[in-house]
LUMTI-251288 format. One record per atom (N, C-alpha, C, O, CB): atom name; x, y, z; residue in three letters. Coordinates in steps of 0.1 Angstrom, whole numbers, plus 5000, padded with zeros to 4 digits. Glycine has a CB too. Layout:
+-------+------+------+------+--------+
: atome :    u :    v :    w : residu :
+-------+------+------+------+--------+
:    CA :    X :    Y :    Z :    ALA :
...
+-------+------+------+------+--------+
This chain:
+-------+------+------+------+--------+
: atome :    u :    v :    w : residu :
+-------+------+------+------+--------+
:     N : 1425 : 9573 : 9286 :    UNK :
:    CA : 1434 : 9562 : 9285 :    UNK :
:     C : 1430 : 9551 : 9295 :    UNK :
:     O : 1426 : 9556 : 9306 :    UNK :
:    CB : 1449 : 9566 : 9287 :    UNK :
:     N : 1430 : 9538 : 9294 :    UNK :
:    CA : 1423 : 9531 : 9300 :    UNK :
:     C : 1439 : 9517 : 9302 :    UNK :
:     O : 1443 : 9509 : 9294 :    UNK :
:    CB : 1405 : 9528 : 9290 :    UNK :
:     N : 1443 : 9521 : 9319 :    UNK :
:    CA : 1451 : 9514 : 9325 :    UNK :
:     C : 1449 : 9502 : 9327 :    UNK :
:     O : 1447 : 9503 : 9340 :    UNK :
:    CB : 1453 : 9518 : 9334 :    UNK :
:     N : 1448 : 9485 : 9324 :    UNK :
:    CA : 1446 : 9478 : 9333 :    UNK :
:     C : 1461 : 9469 : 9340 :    UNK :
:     O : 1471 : 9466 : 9335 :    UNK :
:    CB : 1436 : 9469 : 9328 :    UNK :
:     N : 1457 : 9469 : 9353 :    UNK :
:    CA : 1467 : 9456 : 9360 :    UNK :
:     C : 1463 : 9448 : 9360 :    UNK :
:     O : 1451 : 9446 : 9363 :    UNK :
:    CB : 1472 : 9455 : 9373 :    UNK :
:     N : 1471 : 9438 : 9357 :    UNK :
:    CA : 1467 : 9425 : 9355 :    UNK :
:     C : 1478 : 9417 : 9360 :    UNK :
:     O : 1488 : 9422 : 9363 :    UNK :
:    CB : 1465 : 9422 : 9342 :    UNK :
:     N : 1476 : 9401 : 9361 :    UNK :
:    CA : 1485 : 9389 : 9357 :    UNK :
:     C : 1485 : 9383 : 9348 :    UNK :
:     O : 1473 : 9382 : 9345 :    UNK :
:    CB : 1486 : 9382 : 9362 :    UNK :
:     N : 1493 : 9376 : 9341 :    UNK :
:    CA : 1486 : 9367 : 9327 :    UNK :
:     C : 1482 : 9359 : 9332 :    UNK :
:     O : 1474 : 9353 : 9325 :    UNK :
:    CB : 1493 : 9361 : 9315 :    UNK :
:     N : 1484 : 9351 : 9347 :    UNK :
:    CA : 1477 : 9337 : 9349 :    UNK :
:     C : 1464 : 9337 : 9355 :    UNK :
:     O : 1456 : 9328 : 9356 :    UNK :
:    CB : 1486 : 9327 : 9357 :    UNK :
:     N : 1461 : 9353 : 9360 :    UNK :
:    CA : 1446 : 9352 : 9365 :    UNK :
:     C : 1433 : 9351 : 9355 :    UNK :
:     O : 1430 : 9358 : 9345 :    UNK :
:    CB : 1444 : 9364 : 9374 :    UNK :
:     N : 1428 : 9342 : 9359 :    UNK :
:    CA : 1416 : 9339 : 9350 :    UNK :
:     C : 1407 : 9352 : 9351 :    UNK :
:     O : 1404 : 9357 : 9340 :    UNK :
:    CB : 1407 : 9325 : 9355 :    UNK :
:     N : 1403 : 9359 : 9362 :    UNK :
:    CA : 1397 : 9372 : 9356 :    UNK :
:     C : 1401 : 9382 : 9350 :    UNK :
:     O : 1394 : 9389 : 9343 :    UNK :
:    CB : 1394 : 9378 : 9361 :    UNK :
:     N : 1418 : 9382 : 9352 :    UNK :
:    CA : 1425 : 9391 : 9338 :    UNK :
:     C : 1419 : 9387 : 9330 :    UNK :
:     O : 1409 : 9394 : 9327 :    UNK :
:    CB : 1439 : 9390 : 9333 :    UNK :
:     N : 1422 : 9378 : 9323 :    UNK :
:    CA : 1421 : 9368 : 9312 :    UNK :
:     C : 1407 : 9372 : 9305 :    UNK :
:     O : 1406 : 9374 : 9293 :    UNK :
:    CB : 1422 : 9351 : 9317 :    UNK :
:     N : 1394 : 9371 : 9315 :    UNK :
:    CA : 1384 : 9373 : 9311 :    UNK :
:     C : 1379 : 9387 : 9305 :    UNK :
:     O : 1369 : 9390 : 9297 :    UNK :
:    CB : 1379 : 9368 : 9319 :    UNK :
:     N : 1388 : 9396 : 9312 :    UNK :
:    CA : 1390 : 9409 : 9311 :    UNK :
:     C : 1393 : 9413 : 9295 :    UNK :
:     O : 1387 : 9420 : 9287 :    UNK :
:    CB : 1401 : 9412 : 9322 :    UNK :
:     N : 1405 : 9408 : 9294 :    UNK :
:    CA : 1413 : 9412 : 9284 :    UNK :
:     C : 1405 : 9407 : 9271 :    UNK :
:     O : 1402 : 9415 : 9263 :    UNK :
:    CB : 1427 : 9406 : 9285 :    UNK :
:     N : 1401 : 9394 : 9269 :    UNK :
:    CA : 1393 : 9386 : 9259 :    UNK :
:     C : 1383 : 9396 : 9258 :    UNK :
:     O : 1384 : 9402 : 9248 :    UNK :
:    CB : 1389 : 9370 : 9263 :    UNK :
:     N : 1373 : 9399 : 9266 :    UNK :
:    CA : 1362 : 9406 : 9264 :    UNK :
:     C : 1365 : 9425 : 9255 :    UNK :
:     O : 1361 : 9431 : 9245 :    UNK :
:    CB : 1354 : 9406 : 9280 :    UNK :
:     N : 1372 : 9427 : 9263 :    UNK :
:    CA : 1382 : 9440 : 9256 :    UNK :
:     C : 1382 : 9441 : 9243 :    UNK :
:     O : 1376 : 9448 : 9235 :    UNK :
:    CB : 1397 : 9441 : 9258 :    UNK :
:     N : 1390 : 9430 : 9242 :    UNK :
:    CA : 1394 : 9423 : 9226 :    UNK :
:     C : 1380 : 9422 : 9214 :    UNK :
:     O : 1379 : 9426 : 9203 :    UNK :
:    CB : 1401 : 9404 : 9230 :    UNK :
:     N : 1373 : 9416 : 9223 :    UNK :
:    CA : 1361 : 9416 : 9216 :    UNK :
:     C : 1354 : 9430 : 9208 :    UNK :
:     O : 1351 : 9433 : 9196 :    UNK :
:    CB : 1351 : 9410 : 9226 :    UNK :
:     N : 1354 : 9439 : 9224 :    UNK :
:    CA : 1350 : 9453 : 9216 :    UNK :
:     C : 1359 : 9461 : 9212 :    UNK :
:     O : 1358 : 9473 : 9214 :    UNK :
:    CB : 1341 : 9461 : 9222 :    UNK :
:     N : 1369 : 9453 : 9207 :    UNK :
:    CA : 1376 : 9462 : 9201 :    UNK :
:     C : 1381 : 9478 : 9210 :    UNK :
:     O : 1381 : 9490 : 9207 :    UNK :
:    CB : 1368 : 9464 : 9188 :    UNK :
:     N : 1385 : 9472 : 9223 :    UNK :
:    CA : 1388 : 9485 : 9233 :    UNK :
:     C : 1402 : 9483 : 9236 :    UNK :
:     O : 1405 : 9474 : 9243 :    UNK :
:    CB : 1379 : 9486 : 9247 :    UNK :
:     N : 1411 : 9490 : 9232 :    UNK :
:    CA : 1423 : 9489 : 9238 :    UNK :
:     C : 1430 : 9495 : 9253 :    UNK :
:     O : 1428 : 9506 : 9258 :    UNK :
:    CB : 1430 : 9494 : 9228 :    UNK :
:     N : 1435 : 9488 : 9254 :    UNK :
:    CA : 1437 : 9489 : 9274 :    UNK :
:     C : 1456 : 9485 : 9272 :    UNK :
:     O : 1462 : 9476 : 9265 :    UNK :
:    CB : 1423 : 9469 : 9286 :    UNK :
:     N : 1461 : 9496 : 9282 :    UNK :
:    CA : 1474 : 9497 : 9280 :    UNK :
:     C : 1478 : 9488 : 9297 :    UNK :
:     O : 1475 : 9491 : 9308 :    UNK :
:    CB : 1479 : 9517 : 9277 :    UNK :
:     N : 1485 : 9476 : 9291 :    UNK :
:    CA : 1488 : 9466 : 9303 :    UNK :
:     C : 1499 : 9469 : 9310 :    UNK :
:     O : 1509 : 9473 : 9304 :    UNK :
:    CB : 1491 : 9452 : 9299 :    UNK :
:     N : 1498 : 9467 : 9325 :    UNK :
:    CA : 1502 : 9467 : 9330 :    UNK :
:     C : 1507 : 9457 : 9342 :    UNK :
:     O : 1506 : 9461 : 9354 :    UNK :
:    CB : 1499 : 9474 : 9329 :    UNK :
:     N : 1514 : 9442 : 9338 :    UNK :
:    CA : 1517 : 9431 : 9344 :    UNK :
:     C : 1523 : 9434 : 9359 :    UNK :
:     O : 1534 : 9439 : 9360 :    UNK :
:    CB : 1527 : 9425 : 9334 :    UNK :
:     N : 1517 : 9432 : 9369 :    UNK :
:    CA : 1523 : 9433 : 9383 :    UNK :
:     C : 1529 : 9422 : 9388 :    UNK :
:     O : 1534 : 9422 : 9399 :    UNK :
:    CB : 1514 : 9437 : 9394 :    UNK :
:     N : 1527 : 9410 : 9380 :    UNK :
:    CA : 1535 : 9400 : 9387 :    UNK :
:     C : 1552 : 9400 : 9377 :    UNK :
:     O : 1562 : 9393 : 9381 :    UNK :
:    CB : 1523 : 9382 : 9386 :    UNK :
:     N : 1553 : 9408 : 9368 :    UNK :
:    CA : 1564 : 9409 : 9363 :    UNK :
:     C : 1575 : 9423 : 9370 :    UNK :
:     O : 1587 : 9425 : 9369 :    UNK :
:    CB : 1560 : 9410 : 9348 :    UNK :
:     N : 1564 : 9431 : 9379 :    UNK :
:    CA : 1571 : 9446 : 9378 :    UNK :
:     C : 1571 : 9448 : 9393 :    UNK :
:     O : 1560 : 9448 : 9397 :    UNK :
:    CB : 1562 : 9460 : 9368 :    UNK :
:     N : 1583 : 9449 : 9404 :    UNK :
:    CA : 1572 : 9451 : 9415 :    UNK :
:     C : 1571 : 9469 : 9417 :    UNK :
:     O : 1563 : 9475 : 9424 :    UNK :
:    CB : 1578 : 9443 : 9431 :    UNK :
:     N : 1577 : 9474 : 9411 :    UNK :
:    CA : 1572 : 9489 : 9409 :    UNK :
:     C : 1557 : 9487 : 9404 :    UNK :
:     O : 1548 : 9492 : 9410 :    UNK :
:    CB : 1583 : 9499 : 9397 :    UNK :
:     N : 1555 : 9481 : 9393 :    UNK :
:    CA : 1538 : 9486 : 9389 :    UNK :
:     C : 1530 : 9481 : 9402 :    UNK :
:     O : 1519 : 9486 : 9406 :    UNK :
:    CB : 1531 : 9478 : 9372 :    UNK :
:     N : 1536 : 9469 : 9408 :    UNK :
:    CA : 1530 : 9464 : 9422 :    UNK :
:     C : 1527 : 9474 : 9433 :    UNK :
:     O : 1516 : 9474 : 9438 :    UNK :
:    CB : 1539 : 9455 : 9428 :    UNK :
:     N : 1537 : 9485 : 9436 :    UNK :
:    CA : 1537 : 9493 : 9446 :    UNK :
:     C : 1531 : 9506 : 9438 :    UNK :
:     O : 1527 : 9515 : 9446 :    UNK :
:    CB : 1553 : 9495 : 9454 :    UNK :
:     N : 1528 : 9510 : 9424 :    UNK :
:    CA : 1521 : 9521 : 9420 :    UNK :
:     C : 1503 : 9512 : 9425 :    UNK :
:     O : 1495 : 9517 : 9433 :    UNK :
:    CB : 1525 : 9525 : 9399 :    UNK :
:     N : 1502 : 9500 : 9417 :    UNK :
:    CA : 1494 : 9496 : 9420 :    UNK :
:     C : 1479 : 9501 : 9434 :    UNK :
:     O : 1469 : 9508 : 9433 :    UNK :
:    CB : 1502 : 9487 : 9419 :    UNK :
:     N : 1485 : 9495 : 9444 :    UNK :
:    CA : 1488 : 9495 : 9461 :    UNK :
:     C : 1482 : 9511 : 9463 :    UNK :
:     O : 1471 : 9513 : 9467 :    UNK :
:    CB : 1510 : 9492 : 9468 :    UNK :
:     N : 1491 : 9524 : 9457 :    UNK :
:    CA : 1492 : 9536 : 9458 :    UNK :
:     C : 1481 : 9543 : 9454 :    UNK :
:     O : 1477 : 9553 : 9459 :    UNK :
:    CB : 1501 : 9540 : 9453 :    UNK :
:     N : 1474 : 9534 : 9440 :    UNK :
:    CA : 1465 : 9540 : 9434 :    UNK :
:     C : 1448 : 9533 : 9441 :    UNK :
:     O : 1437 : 9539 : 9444 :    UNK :
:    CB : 1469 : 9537 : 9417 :    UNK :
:     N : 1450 : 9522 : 9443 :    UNK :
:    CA : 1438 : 9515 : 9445 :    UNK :
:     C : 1437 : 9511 : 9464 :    UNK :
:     O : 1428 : 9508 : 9472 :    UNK :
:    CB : 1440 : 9499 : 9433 :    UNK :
:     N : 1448 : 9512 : 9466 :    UNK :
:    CA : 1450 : 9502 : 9483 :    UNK :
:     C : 1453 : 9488 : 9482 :    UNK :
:     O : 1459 : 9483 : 9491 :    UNK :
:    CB : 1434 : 9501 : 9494 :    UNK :
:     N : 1450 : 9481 : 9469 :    UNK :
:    CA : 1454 : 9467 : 9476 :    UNK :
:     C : 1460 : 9463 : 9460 :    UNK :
:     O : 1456 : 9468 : 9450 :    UNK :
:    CB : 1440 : 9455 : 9484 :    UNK :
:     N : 1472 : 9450 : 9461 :    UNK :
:    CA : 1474 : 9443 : 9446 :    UNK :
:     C : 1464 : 9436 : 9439 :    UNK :
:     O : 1465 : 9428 : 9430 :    UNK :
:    CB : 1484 : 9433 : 9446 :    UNK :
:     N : 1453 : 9442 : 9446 :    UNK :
:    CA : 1439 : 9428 : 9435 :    UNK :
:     C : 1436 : 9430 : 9421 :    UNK :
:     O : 1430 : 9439 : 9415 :    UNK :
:    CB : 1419 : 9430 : 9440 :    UNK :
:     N : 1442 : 9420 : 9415 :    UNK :
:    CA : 1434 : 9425 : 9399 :    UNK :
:     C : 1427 : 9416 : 9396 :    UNK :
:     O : 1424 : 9407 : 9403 :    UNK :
:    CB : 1444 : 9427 : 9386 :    UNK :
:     N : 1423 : 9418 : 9383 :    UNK :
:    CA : 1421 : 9433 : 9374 :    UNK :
:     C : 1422 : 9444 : 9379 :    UNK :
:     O : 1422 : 9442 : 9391 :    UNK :
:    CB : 1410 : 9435 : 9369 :    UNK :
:     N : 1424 : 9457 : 9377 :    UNK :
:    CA : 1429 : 9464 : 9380 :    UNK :
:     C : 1428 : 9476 : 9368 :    UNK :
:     O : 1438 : 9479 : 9362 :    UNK :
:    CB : 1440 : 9458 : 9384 :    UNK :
:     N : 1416 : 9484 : 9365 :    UNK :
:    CA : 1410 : 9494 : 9358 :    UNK :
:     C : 1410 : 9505 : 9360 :    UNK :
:     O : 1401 : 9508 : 9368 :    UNK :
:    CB : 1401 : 9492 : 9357 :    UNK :
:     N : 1421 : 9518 : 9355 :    UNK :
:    CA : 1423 : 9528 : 9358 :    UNK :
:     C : 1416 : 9537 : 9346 :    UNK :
:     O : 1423 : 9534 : 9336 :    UNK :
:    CB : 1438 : 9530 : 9362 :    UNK :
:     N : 1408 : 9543 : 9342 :    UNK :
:    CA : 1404 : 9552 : 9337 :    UNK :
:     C : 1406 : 9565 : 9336 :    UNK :
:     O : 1398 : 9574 : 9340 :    UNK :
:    CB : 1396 : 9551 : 9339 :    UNK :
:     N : 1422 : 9568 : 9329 :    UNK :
:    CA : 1428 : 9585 : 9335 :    UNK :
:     C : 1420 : 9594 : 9330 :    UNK :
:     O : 1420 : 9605 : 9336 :    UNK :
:    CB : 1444 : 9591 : 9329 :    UNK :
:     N : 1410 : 9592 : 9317 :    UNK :
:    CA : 1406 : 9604 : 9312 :    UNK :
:     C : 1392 : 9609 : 9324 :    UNK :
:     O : 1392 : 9620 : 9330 :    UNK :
:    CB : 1402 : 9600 : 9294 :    UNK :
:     N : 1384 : 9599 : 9325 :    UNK :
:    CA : 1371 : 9601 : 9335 :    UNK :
:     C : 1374 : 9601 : 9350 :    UNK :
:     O : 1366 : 9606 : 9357 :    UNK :
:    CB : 1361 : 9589 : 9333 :    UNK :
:     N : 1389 : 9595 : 9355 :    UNK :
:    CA : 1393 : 9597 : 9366 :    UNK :
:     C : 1385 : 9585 : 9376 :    UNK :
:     O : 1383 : 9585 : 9388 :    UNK :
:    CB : 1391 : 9613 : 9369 :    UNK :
:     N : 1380 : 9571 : 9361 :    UNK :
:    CA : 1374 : 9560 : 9374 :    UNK :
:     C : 1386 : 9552 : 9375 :    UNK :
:     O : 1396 : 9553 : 9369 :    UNK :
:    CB : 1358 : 9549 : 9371 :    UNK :
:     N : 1383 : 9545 : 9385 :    UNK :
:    CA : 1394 : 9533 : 9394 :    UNK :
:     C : 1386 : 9522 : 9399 :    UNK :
:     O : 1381 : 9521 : 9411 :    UNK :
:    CB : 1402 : 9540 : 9408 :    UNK :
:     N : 1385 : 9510 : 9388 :    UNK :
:    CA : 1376 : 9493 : 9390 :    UNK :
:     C : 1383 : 9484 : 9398 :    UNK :
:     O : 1395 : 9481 : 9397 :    UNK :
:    CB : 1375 : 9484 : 9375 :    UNK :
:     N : 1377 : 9480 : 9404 :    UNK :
:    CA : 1383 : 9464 : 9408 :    UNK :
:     C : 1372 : 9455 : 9406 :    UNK :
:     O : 1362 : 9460 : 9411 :    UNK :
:    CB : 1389 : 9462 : 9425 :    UNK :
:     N : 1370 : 9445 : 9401 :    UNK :
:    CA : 1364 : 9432 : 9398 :    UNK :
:     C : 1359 : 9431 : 9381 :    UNK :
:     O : 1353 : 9441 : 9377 :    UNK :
:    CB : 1350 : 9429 : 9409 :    UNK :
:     N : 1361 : 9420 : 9372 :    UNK :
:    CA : 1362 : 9414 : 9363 :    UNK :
:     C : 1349 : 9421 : 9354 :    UNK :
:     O : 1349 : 9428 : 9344 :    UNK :
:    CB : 1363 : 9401 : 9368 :    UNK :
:     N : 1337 : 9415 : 9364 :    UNK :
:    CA : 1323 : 9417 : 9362 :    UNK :
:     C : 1321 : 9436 : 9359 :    UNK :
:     O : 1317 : 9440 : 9348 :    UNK :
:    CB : 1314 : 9410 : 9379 :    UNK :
:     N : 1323 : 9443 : 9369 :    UNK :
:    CA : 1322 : 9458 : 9368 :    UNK :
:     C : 1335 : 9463 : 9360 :    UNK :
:     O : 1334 : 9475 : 9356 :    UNK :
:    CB : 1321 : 9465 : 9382 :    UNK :
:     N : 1344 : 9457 : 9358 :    UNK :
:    CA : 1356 : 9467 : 9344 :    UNK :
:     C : 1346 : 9462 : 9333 :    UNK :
:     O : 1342 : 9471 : 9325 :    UNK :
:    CB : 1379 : 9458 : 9340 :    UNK :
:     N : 1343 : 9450 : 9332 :    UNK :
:    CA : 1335 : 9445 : 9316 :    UNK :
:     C : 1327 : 9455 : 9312 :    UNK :
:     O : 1327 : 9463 : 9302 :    UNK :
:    CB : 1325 : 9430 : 9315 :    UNK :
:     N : 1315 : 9455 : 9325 :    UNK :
:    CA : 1304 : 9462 : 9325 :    UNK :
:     C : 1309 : 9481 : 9322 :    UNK :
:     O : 1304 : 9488 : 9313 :    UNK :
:    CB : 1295 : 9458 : 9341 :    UNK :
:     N : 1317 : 9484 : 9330 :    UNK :
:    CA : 1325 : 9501 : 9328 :    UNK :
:     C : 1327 : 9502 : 9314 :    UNK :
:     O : 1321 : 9512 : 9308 :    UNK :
:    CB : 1342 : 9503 : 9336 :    UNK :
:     N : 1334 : 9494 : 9307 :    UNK :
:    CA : 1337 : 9494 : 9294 :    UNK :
:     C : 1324 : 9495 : 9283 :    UNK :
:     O : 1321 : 9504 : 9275 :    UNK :
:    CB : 1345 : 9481 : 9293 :    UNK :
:     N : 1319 : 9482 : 9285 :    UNK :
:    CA : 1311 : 9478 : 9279 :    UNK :
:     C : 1296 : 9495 : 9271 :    UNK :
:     O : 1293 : 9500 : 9260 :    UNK :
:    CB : 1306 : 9466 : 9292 :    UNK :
:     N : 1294 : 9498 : 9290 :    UNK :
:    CA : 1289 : 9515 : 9289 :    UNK :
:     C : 1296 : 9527 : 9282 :    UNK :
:     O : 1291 : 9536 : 9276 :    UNK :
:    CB : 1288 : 9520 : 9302 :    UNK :
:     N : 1308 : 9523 : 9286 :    UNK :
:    CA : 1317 : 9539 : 9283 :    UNK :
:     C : 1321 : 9539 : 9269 :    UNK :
:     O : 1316 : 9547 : 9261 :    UNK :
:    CB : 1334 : 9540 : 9292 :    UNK :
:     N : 1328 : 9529 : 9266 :    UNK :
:    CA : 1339 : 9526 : 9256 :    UNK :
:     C : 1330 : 9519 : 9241 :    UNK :
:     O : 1337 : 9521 : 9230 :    UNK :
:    CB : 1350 : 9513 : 9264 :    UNK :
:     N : 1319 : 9514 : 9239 :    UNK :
:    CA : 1313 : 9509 : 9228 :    UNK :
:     C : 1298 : 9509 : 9223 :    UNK :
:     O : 1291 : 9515 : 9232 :    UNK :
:    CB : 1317 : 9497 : 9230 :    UNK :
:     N : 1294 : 9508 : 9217 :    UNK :
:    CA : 1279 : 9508 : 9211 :    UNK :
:     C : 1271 : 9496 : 9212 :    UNK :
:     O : 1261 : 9493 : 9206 :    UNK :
:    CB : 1280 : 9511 : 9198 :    UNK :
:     N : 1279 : 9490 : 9222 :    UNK :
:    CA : 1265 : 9478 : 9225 :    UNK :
:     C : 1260 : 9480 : 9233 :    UNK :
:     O : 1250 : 9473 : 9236 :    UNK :
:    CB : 1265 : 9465 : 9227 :    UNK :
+-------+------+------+------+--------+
């Protein structure tokens, strides 16, 4: 299952999510500027509120930056 935190107004969410979309990878959202519980799971799981924010429960990885969730995905999740 593939976690991301996000905001809707950050442009690397944004870039995150669009590219997802593209390969057809579904990613179960998790808005931290709406929740501050997902804020403080957030914090618990990673150390800081930076998103993007890429939890990988099945493989047990944990992303932070735009460039390396695309690229994680990109390897893990599809056939290009």
């Amino acid at each position: 299952m593939l976690n991301l935190y996000y905001k809707p107004t950050c442009p690397f969410c944004r870039r995150v999510l669009k590219v997802s979309e593209e390969f057809g990878v579904e990613l179960n959202l998790f808005d931290i500027s709406a929740d501050l519980e997902l804020r403080e799971e957030l914090i618990a799981k990673g150390g800081k509120t930076q998103v993007p924010f890429l939890e990988d429960t099945e493989k047990g990885e944990m992303i932070y930056e735009s460039n390396d969730i695309i690229e994680y995905i990109r390897k893990n999740y599809t056939s290009v």
